[in-house]
C-alpha positions as CSV (number, residue, x, y, z in Angstrom):
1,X,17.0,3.9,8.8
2,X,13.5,2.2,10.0
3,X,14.5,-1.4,9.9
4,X,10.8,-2.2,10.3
5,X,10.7,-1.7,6.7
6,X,13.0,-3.8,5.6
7,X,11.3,-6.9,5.3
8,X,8.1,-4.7,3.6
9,X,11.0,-3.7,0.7
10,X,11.8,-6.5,-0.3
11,X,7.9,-7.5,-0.7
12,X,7.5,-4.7,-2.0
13,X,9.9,-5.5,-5.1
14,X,8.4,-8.8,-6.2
15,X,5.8,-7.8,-8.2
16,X,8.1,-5.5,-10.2
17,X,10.4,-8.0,-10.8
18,X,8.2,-10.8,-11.2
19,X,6.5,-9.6,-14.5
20,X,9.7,-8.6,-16.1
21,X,10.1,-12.7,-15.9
22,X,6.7,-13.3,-17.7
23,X,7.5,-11.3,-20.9
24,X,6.9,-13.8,-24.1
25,X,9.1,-12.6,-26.3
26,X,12.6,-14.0,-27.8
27,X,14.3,-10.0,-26.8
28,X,15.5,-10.1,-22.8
29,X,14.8,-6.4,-23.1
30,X,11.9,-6.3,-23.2
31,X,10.3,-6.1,-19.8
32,X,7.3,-5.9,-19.0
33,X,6.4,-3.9,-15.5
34,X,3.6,-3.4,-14.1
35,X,3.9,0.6,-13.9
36,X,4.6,0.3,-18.0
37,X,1.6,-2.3,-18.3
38,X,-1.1,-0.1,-16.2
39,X,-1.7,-2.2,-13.4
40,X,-0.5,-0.1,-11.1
41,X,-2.6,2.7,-12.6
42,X,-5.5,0.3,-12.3
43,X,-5.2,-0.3,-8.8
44,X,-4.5,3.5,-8.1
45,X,-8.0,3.9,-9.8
46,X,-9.3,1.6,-7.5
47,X,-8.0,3.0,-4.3
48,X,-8.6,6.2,-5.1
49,X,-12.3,5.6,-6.1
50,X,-12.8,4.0,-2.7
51,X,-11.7,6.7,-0.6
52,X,-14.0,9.2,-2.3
53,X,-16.7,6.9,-2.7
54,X,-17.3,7.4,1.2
55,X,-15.7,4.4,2.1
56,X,-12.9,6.8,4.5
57,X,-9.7,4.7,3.8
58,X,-7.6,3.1,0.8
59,X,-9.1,-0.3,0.0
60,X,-7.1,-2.8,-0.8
61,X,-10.2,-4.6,-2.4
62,X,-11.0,-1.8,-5.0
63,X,-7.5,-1.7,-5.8
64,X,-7.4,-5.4,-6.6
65,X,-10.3,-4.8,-8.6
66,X,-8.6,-1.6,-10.4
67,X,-5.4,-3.8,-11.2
68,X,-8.0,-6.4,-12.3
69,X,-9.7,-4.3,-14.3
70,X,-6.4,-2.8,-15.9
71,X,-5.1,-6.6,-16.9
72,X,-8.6,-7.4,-18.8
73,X,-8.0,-4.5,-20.5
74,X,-4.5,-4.8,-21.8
75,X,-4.8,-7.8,-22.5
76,X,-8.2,-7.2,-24.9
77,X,-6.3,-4.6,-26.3
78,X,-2.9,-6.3,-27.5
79,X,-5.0,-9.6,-28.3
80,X,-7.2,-7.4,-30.6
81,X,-6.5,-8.8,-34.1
82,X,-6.0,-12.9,-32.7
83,X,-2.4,-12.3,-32.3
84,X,-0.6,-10.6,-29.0
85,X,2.8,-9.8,-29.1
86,X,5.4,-8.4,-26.3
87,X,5.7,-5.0,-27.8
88,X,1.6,-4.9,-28.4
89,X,1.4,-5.9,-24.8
90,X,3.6,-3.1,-23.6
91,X,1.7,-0.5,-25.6
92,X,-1.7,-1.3,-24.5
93,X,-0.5,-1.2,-21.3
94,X,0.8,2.8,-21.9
95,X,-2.1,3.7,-23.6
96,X,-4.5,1.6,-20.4
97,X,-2.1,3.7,-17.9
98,X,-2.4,7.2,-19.5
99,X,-6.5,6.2,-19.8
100,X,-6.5,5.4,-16.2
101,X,-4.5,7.8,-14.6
102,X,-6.5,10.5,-16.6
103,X,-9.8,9.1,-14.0
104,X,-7.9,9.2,-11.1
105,X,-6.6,12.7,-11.9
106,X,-10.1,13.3,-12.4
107,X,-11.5,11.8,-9.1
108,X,-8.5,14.0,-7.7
109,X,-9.7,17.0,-9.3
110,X,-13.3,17.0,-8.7
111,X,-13.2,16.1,-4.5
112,X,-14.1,18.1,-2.1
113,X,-12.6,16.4,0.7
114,X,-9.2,18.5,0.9
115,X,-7.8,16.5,3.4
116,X,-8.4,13.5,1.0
117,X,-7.1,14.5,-1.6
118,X,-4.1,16.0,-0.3
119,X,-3.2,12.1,1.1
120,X,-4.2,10.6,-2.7
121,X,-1.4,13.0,-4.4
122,X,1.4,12.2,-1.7
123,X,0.3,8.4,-1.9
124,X,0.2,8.3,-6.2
125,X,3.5,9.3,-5.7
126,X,4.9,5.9,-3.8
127,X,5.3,6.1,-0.2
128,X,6.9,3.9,2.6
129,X,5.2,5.8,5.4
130,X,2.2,3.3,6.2
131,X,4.8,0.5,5.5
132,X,4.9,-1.3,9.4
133,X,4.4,-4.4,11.2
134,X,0.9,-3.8,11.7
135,X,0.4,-4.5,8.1
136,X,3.4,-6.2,6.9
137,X,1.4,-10.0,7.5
138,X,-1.2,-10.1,5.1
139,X,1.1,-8.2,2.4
140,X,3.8,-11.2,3.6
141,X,1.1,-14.1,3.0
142,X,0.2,-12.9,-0.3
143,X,3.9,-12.5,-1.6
144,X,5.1,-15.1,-0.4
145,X,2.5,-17.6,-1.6
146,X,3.0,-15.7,-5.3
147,X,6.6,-16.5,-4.8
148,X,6.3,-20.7,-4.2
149,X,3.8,-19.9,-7.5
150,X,6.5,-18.3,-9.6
151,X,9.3,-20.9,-8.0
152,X,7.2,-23.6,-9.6
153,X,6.6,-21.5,-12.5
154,X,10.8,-21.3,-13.1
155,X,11.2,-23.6,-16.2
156,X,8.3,-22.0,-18.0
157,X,9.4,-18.9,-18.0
158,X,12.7,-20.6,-19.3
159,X,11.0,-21.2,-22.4
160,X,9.0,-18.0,-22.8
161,X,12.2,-16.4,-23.0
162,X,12.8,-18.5,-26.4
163,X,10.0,-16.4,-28.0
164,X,6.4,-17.2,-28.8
165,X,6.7,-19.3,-31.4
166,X,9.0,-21.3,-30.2
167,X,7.4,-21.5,-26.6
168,X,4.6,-22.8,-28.4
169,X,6.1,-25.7,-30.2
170,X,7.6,-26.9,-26.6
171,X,3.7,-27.3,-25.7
172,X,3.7,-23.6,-23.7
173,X,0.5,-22.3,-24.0
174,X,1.6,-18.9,-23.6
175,X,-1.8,-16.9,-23.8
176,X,-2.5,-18.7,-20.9
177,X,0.8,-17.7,-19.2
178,X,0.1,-14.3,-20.0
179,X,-3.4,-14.6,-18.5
180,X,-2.4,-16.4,-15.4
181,X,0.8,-14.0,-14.6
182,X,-1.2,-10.9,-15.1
183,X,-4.1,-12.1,-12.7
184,X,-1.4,-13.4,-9.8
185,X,0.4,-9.8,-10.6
186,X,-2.8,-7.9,-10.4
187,X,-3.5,-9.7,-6.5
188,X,0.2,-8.3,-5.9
189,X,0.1,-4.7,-7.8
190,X,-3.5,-4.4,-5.7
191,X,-2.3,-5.5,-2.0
192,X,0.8,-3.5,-2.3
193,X,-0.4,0.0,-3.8
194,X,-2.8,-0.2,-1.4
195,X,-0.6,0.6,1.4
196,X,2.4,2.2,-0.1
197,X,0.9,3.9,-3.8
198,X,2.7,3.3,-6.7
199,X,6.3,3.6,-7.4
200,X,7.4,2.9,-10.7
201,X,10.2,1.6,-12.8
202,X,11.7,-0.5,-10.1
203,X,10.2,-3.6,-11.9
204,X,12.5,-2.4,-14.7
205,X,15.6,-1.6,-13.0
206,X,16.1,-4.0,-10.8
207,X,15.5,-7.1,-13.1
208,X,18.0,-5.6,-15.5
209,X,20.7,-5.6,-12.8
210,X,20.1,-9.4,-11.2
211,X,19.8,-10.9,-15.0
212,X,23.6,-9.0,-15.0
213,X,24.4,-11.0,-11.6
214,X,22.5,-14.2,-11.7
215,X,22.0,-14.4,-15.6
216,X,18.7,-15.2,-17.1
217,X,17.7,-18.8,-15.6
218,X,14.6,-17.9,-13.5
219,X,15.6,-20.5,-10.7
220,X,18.0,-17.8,-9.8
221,X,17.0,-14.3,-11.1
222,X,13.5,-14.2,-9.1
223,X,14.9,-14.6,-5.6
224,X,18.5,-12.5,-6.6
225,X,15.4,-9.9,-8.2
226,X,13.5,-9.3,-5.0
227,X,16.6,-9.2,-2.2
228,X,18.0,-6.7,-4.9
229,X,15.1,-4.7,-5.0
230,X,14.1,-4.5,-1.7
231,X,17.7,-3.4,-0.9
232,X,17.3,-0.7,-3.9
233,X,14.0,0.5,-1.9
234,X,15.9,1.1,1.7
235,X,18.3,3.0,-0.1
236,X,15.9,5.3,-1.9
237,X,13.8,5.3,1.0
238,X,16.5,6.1,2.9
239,X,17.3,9.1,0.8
240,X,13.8,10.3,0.5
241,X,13.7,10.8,4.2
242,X,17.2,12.5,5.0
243,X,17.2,14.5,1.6
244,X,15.5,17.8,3.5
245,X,15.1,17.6,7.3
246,X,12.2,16.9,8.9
247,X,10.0,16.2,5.6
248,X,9.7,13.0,3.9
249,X,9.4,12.7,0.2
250,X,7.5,10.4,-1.9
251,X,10.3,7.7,-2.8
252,X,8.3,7.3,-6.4
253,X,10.0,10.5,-7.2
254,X,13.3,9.2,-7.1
255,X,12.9,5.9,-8.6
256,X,11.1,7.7,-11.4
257,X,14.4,9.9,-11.7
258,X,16.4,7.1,-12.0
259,X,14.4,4.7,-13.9
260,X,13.2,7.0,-16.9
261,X,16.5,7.6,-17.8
262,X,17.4,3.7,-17.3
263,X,14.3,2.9,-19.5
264,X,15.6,5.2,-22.2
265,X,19.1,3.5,-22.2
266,X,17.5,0.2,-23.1
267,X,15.7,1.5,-26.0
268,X,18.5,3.3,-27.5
269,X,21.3,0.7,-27.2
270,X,22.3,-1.0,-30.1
271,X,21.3,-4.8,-29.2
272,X,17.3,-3.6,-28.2
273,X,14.8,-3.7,-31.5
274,X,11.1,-3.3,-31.4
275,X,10.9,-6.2,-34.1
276,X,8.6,-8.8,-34.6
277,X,8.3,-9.4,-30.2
């Protein structure tokens, strides 16, 4: 195992795990990841755009502006009619990722630059490879300062657990909470795809498995969340690289594996409902 990548894991986790504490609904089940939301499919856009726009590499930048992009509109979407909800926000956020990874398959498509392209359908896939120390301090700075942000942030998200309504009449303002948490998790989404693609359904495993270990007061879950994660990713890291010799797969493949089938255990067990959240 590449211990070098050990402390990029566990920032890699964070913004998975983080969302899934910003949900504003009264179910616990209903997690909200940025895969599920479209942010990551923003920021792939936004990567992917760069590199054939002539700008040579993946930009961290565009992909900010891609995750960006993605948050403004999911959350137009699910605020549509005045009123956003937890499972409206989760479906404008499929419906923004299928719309946004249709462009980038697109861009894919259209390239010329075979070399290019080959690099942008390994990297969609999630990859560790260009995880180092040569780029592991500004992707620490950024984390870490989102981290003190959601520390602070620990007894609202208490309350946005309670449900909307009731949020509200504890004076949450949680529009706002959605805003602000989506613009923090589209800086994260955007620094971290940039350097290691997109690798989905982590953001809803892992919180699932801490809120089991730590329960659900965030003072706990978010730092129990990330070490958890970041050890889930050396393991499936791990795997991806010793599975066949010599050739390293895309870890996104196996979290995918694992995670759609998690995802379809929390909708069908009896406690989950797509109610009124």
């Amino acid at each position: 195992m590449e211990f070098h990548k050990a402390p990029f894991t566990v920032f890699r986790i964070h913004p998975e795990s983080a969302p899934d504490q910003h949900r504003c609904g009264n179910d616990p089940e209903t997690d909200a990841d940025p895969y599920i939301l479209g942010v990551s499919a923003g920021a792939t856009l936004g990567a992917t755009g760069s590199l054939f726009l002539g700008l040579g590499v993946i930009s961290g930048f565009w992909a900010f502006v891609g995750a960006g992009g993605a948050c403004f509109l999911v959350l137009a979407l699910s605020s549509a009619d005045g009123k956003t909800t937890s499972v409206k926000l989760i479906l404008s956020g499929m419906i923004v990722n299928a719309l946004l990874t249709a462009f980038s398959n697109f861009i894919i498509a259209v390239a010329g630059d075979s070399d290019g392209m080959m690099s942008i359908k390994f990297w969609t896939m999630g990859s560790l490879t260009r995880a180092g120390w040569k780029n592991i301090g500004p992707i620490a700075l950024i984390v870490l300062a989102a981290a003190v942000f959601f520390r602070t942030q620990a007894q609202t998200l208490d309350g946005l657990m309670l449900g909307e309504e009731a949020a509200s009449t504890i004076g949450i303002n949680t529009f706002r909470c959605r805003l602000v948490y989506l613009l923090v998790l589209s800086v994260l989404t955007g620094a971290l795809v940039s350097v290691c693609g997109t690798i989905g359904f982590v953001g809803l495993i892992i919180p699932h498995v801490s809120r089991a270990i730590a329960g659900t007061a965030h003072r706990k879950l978010l730092p129990i969340a990330a070490l958890s994660g970041g050890l889930f990713m050396l393991w499936v890291d791990a795997i991806a690289r010793s599975l066949i010799p010599n050739t390293e797969l895309p870890v996104g493949i196996f979290t995918a594996l694992v995670g759609a089938p998690f995802f379809v255990y929390v909708m069908v067990r009896k406690k989950y409902g797509f109610g009124g959240n």
